[in-house]
C-alpha positions as CSV (number, residue, x, y, z in Angstrom):
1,X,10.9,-16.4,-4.0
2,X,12.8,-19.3,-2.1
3,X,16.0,-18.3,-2.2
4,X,14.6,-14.7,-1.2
5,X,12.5,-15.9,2.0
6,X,15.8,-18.2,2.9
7,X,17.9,-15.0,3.3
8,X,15.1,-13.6,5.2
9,X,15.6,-17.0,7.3
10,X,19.2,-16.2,7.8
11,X,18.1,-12.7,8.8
12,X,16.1,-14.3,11.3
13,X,18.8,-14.1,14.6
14,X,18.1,-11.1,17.0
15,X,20.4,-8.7,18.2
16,X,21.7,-8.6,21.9
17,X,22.0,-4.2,22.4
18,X,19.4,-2.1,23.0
19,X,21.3,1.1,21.7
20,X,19.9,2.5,18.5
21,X,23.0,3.9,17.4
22,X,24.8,0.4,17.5
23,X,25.7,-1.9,15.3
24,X,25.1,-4.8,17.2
25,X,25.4,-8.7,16.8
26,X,23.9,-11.3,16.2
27,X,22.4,-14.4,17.9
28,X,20.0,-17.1,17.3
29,X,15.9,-16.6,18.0
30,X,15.6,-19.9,20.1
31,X,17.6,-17.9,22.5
32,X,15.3,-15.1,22.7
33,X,12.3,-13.4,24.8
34,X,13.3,-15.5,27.8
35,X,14.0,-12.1,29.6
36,X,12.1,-8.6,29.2
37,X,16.1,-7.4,27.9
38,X,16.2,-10.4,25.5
39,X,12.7,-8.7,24.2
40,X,13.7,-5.1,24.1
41,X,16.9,-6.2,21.9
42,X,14.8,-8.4,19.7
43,X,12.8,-5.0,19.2
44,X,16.2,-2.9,18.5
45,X,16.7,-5.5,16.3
46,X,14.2,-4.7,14.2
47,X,15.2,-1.3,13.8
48,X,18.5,-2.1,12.7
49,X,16.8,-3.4,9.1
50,X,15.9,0.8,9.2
51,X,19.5,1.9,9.4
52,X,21.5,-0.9,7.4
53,X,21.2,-4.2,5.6
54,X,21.3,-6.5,8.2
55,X,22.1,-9.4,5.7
56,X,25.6,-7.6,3.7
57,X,27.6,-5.6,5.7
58,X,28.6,-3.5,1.8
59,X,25.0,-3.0,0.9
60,X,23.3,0.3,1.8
61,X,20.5,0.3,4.9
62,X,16.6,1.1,3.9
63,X,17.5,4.9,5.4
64,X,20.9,5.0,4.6
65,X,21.0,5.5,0.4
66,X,19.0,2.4,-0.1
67,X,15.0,3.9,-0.3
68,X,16.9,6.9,-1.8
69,X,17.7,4.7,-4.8
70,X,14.1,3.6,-5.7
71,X,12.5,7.0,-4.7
72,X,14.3,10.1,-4.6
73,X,16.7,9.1,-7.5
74,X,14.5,9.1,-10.1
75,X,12.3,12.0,-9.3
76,X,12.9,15.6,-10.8
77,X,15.2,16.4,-7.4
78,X,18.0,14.4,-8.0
79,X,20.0,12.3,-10.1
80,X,23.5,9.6,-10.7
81,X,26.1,11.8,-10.2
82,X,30.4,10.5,-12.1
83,X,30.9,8.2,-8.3
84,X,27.7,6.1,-9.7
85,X,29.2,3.8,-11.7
86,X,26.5,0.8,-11.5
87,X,24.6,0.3,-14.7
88,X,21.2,-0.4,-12.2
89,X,21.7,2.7,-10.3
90,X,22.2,4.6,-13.6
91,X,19.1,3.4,-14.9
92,X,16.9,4.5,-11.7
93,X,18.2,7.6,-12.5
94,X,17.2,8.3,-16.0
95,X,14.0,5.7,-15.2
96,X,15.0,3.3,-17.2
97,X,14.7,0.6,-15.3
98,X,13.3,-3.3,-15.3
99,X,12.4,-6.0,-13.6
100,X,15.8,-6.7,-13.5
101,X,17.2,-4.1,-12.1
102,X,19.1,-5.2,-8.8
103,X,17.9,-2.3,-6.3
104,X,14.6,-2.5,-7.1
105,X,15.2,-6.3,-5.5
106,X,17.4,-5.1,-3.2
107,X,14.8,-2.7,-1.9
108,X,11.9,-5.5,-1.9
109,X,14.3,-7.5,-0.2
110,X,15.0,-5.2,3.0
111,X,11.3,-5.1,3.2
112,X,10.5,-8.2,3.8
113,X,13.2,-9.0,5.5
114,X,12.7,-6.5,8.1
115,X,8.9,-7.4,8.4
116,X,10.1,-10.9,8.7
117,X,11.8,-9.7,12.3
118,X,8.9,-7.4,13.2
119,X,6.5,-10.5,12.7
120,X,8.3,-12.5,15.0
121,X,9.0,-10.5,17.5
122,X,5.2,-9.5,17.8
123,X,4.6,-13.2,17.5
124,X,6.8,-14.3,20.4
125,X,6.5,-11.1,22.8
126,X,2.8,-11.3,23.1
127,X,3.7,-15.0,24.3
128,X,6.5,-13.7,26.7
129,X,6.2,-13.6,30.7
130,X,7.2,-9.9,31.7
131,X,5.6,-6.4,32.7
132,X,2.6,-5.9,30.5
133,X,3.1,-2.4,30.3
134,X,6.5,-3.1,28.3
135,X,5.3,-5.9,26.4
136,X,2.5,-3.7,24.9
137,X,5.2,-0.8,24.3
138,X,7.1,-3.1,22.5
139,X,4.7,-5.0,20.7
140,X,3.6,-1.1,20.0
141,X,7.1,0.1,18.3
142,X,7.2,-2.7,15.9
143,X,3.7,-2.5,14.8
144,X,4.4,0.8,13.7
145,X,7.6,-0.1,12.0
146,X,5.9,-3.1,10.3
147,X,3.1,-0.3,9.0
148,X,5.8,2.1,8.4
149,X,7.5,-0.7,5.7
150,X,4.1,-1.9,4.3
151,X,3.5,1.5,3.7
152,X,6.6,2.1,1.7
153,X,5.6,-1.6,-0.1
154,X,2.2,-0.5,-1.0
155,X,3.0,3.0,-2.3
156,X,5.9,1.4,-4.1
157,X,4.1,-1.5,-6.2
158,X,1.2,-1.1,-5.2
159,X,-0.8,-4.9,-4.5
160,X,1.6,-6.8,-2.0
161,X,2.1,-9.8,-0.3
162,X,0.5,-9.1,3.1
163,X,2.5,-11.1,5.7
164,X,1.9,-10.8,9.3
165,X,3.4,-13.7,11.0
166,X,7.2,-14.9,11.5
167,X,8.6,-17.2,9.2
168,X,10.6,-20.3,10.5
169,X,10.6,-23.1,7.9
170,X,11.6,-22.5,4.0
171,X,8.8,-25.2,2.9
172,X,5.7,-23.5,4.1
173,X,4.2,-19.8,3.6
174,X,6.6,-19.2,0.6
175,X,4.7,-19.2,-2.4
176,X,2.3,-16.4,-1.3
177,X,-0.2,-14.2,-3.2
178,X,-0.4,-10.3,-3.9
179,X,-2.5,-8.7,-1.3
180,X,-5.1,-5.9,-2.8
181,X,-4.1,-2.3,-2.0
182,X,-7.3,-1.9,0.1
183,X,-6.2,-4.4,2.5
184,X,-2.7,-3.5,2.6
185,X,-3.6,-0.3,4.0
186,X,-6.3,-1.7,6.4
187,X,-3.2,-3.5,7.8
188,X,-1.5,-0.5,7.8
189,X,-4.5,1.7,10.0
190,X,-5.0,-1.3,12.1
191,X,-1.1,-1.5,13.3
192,X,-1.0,2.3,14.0
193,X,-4.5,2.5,15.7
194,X,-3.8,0.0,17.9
195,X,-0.4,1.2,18.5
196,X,-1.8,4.8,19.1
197,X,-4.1,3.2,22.6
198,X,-3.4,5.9,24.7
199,X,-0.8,4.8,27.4
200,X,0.6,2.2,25.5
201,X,3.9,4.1,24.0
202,X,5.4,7.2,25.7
203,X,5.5,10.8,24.7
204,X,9.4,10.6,24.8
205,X,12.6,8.7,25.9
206,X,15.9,9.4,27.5
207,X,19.1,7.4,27.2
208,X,19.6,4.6,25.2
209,X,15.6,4.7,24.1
210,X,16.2,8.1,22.4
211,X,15.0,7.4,18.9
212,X,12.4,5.0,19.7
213,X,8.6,5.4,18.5
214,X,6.8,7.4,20.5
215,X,2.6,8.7,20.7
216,X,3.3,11.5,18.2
217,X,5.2,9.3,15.8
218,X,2.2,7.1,15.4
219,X,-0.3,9.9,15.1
220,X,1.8,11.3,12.3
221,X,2.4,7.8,10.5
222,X,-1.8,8.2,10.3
223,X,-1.8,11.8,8.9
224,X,0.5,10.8,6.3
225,X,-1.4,7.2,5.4
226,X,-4.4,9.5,5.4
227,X,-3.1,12.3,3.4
228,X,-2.2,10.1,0.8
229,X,-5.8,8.1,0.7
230,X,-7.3,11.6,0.8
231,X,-9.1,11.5,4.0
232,X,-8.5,15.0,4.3
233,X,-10.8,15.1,7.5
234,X,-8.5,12.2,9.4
235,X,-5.2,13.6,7.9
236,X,-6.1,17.2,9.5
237,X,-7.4,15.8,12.7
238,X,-4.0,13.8,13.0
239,X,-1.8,16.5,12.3
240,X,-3.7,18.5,14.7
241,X,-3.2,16.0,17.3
242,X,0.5,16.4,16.9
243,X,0.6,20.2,17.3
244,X,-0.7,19.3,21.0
245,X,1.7,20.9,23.6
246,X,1.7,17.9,25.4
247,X,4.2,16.3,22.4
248,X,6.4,19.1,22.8
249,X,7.3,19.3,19.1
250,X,8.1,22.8,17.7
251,X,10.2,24.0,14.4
252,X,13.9,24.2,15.4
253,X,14.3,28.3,14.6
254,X,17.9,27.6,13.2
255,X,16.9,25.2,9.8
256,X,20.7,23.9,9.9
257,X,19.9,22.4,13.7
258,X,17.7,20.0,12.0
259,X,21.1,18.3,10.5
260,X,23.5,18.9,13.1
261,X,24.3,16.3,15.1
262,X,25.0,17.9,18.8
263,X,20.6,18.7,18.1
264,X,19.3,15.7,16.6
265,X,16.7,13.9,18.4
266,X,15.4,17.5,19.2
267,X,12.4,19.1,18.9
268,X,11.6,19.1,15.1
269,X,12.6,14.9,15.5
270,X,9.4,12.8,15.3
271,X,11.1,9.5,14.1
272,X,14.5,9.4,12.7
273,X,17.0,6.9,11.7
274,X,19.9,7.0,14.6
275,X,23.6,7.0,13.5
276,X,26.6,7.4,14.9
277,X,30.1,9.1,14.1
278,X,32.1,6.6,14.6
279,X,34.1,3.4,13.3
280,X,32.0,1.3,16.3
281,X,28.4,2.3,15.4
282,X,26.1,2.3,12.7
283,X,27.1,5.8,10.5
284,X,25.2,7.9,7.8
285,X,26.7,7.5,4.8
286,X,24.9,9.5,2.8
287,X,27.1,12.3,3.2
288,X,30.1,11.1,1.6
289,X,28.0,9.7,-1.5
290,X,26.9,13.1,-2.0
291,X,30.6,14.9,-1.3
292,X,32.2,16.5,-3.8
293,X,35.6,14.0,-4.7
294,X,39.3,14.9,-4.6
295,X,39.3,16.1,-8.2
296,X,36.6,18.8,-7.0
297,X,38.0,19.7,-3.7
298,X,41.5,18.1,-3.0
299,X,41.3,15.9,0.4
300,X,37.6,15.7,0.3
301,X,37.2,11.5,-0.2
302,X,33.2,12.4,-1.1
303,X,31.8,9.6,-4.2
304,X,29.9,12.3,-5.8
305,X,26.9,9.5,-6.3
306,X,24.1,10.9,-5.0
307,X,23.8,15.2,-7.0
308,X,21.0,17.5,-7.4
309,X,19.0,18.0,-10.8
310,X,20.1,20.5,-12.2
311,X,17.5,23.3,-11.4
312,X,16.8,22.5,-7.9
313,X,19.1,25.1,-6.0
314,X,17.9,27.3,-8.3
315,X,14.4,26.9,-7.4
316,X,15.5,28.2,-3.7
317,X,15.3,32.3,-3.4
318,X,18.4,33.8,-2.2
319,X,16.9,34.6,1.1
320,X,15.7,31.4,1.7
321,X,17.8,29.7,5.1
322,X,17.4,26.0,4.0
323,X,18.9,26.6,0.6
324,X,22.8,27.2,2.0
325,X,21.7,23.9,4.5
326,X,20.2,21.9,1.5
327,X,23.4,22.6,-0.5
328,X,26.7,23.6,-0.4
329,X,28.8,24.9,-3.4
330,X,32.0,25.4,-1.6
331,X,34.6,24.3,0.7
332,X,38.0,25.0,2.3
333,X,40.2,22.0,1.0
334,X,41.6,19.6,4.0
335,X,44.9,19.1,1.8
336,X,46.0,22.9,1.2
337,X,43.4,25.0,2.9
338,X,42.0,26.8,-0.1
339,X,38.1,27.6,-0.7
340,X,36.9,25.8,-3.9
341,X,33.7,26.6,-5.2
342,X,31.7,23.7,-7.4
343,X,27.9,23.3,-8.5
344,X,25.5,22.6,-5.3
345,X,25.9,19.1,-3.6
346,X,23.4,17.8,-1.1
347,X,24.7,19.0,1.7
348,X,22.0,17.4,4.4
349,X,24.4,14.3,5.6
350,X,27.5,15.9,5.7
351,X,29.1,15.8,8.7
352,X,31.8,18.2,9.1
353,X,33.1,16.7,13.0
354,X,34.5,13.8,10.4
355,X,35.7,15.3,7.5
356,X,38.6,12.9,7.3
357,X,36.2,10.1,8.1
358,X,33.2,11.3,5.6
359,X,31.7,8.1,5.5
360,X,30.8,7.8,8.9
361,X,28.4,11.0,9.4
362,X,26.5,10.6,12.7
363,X,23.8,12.9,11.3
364,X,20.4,11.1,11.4
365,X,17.8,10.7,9.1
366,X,14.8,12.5,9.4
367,X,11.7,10.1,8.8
368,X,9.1,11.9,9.8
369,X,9.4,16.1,11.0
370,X,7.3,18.3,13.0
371,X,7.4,20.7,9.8
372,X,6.1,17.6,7.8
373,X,3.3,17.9,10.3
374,X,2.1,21.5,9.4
375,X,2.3,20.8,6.0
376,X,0.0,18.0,5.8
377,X,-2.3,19.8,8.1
378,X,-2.3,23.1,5.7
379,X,-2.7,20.8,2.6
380,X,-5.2,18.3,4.3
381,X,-7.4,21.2,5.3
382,X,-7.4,23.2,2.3
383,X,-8.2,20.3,0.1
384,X,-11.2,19.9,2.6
385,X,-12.8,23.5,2.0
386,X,-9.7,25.5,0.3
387,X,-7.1,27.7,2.4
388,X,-8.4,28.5,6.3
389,X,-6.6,31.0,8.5
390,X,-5.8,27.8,10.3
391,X,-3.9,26.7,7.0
392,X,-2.8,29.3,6.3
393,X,-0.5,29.6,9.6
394,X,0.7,26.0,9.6
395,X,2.5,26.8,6.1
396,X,3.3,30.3,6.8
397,X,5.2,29.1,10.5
398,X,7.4,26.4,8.2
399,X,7.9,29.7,5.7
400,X,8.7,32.0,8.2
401,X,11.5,29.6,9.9
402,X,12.7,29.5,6.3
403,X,12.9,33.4,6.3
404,X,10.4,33.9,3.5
405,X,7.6,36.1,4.0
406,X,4.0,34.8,4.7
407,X,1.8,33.5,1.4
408,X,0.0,35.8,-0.2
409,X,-3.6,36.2,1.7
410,X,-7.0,35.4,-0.5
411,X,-5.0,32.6,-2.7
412,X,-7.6,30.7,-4.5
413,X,-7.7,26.7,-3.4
414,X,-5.4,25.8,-6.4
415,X,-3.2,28.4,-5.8
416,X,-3.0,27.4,-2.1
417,X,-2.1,23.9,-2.7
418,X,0.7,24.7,-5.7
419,X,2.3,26.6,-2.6
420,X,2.1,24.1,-0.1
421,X,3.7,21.9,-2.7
422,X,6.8,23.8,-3.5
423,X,6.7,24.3,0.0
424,X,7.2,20.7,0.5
425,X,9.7,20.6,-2.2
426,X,12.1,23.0,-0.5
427,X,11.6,21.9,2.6
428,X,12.0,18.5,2.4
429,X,15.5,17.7,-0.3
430,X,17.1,14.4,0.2
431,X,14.7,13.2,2.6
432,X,12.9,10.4,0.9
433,X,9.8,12.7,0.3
434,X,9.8,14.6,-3.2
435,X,8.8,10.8,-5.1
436,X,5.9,10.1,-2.9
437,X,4.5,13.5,-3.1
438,X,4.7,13.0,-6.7
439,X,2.3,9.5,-6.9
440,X,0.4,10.3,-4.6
441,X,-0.6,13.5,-6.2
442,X,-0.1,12.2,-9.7
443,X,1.7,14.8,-11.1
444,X,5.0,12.4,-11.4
445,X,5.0,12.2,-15.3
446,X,4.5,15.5,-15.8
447,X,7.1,16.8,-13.4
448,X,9.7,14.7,-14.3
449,X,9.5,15.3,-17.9
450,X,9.7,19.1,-17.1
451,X,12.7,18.6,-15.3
452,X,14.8,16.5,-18.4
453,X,13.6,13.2,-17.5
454,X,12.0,12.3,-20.7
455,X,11.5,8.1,-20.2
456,X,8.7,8.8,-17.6
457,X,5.6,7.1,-18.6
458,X,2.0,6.3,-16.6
459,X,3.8,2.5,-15.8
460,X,6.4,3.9,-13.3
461,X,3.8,5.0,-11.0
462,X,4.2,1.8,-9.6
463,X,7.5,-0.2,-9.6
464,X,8.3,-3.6,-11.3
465,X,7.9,-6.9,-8.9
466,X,11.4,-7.9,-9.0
467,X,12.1,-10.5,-11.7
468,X,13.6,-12.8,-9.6
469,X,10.7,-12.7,-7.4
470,X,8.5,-13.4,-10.5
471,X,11.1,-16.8,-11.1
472,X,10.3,-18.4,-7.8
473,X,6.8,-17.4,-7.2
474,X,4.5,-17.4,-9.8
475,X,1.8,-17.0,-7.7
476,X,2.9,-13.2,-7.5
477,X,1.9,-12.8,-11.6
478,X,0.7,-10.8,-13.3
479,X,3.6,-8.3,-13.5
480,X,2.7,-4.6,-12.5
481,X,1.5,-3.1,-16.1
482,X,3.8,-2.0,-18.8
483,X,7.1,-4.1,-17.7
């Protein structure tokens, strides 16, 4: 655990920018929150753990492949394509994995490293001399990221250390304890609620602040943290909170807008990861990992890492406007100008205003959409008393955007929510959903099996605390069970 929490030390410094998109660097704490600017850039700072790995520049970001690695990967949507050579990343996919296994650390790591900044910069903002109004909004936005991360944790391994404040000295605090679910997520509510005070965080941004966490971000954080405790009556009361026209969130009518970068941060954007195309910010590489490569496509420099299992486009019905967004299955070369055709590759990330750059895509990524909103709200509210009209049109406004007709009226309860479920399964492709869904409606080990992934067992509902985590810090025993 030492030499863990000493990298989190290292990560300690604060970043000087207050621009989302950036990259920016890095400078010591002691010189911090002497200004309200020092505090708003310790606050971007925190954000940056979102987009990239803040402690090695060649490691992947928490949004940017990272999360994907230790969620999506080994669900029954996608799988190591011939660009994903490493023998950890390899076993994610065919869930395989251990203790061992170096993203599954990697992944604990960025946690924790991240809530190490969040911590202190609550700690020291709420001490800082400046307009309370701003204070609060930024003690506001990191609270909400700090949930945001113990909610991944918790889902994830389930019992967790619970630490709430900064860490500045490697001989104290290290040697912590797992923290019951229960509390975890009391954490969790108690962040959001207090972030959600009305007043305290905006209903939007402009400028640099595009991107930021807003009311509606919060009050959707809480739908989901309620959707998957089963408080159906919270989740639906959330998600109907959202739907307020005050928010101003509605479905883009053109799916591929939710990926193209002249409309992100639009309407559909409740929280995204900000990136930038170009070689001076902070880009999406996603993209290229899931390109097709030169043997494929000659001039297309894509890794072909991150590809569908097989099964998934086929899943999508011909008339259905996300599919051709989801995937793509051809391409005119940049070397001789042909069309190639290949199997489907995600097609979410890839930026086509860098095609000789693929690897720095400015598309973001989505953490949270308005169409994850209705879904929650028609699956909250028909586990509550089975499918209303009201649930029925939340579903049927993410179906119709899709260009598939309404569902079929008088479904039965169980019928509703298998709809609602493939409906999130379409929808939502390469976003860091699909494994989530799959705890927390336990239907992971049956699904995966299904889809060729025969190693799934009960254990891997929860990941393995990192071994090297186990080494230092005994005090995190006893191992999750079955590893």
């Amino acid at each position: 655990m030492k030499k863990t929490l000493l990298s989190i030390l290292i990560l300690g410094s604060l970043a000087s920018c207050d621009d989302l998109e950036e990259n920016p660097p890095f400078i010591q704490s002691a010189d911090f929150y002497q200004t309200k600017d020092d505090a708003v850039a310790a606050v971007t700072a925190v954000y940056s753990h979102l987009s990239h790995d803040v402690g090695n520049a060649t490691e992947f970001g928490l949004y940017q492949r990272q999360l994907h690695l230790t969620t999506d990967l080994i669900s029954d949507d996608a799988n190591a394509g011939a660009g994903a050579t490493n023998q950890n990343v390899l076993a994610m996919g065919a869930v395989t994995f251990a203790p061992t296994n170096d993203r599954i650390e990697k992944t604990w790591r960025q946690h924790y490293a991240a809530i190490n900044r969040a911590n202190v910069a609550i700690d020291n903002i709420a001490k800082a001399s400046f307009d309370e109004n701003l204070r609060n909004r930024l003690i506001a936005e990191t609270k909400f990221i700090r949930a945001l991360l113990y909610f991944n944790l918790v889902r994830l391994w389930g019992d967790v250390p619970l630490i709430l404040t900064g860490t500045s000295s490697i001989d104290t605090d290290f040697l912590v304890k797992r923290t019951p679910v229960e509390e975890v997520y009391a954490q969790i509510l108690k962040d959001l609620t207090e972030a959600e005070v009305d007043g305290v965080l905006p209903l939007s941004y402009s400028g640099n602040d595009v991107g930021r966490v807003t009311q509606g971000a919060v009050k959707s954080l809480l739908a989901k943290v309620y959707l998957t405790r089963q408080e159906w009556q919270k989740a639906a009361d959330k998600a109907q909170e959202v739907q307020d026209p005050k928010f101003g969130y509605s479905l883009f009518p053109n799916f591929a807008d939710v990926f193209n970068v002249p409309t992100k941060n639009g309407p559909e954007h409740i929280f995204s990861i900000q990136y930038k195309s170009n070689s001076n910010g902070n880009a999406n590489n996603m993209g290229i990992l899931s390109a097709p490569n030169t043997s494929i496509v000659p001039g297309l420099l894509g890794n072909e890492a991150d590809i569908p299992q097989p099964g998934l486009y086929e899943l999508y019905r011909s008339i259905d406007k996300r599919r051709d967004v989801t995937f793509y299955t051809s391409f005119v070369s940049p070397a001789n100008g042909q069309t190639y055709t290949f199997k489907p590759h995600f097609g979410k990330y890839f930026d086509k205003s860098v095609i000789n750059r693929p690897s720095e895509s400015g598309i973001n990524f989505p953490v949270i959409r308005f169409s994850d909103v209705l879904l929650m709200h028609a699956e909250a509210l028909n586990e509550q008393a089975g499918p209303t009209a009201e649930a029925y049109q939340a579903v049927n406004k993410v179906r119709q955007r899709a260009g598939l007709p309404d569902l079929t009226p008088a479904l039965s309860q169980a019928q509703f929510r298998d709809s609602v479920y493939l409906e999130r399964r379409l929808e939502f492709v390469y976003e860091d959903h699909r494994w989530f869904d799959l705890l927390r409606t336990r239907r992971m080990v049956d699904q995966l099996h299904a889809a060729g992934k025969p190693n799934a067992e009960e254990r891997h509902y929860l990941l393995p605390i990192p071994q090297r985590e186990l080494d230092a810090n005994p005090n995190l025993r006893p191992q999750n069970p079955g590893y």
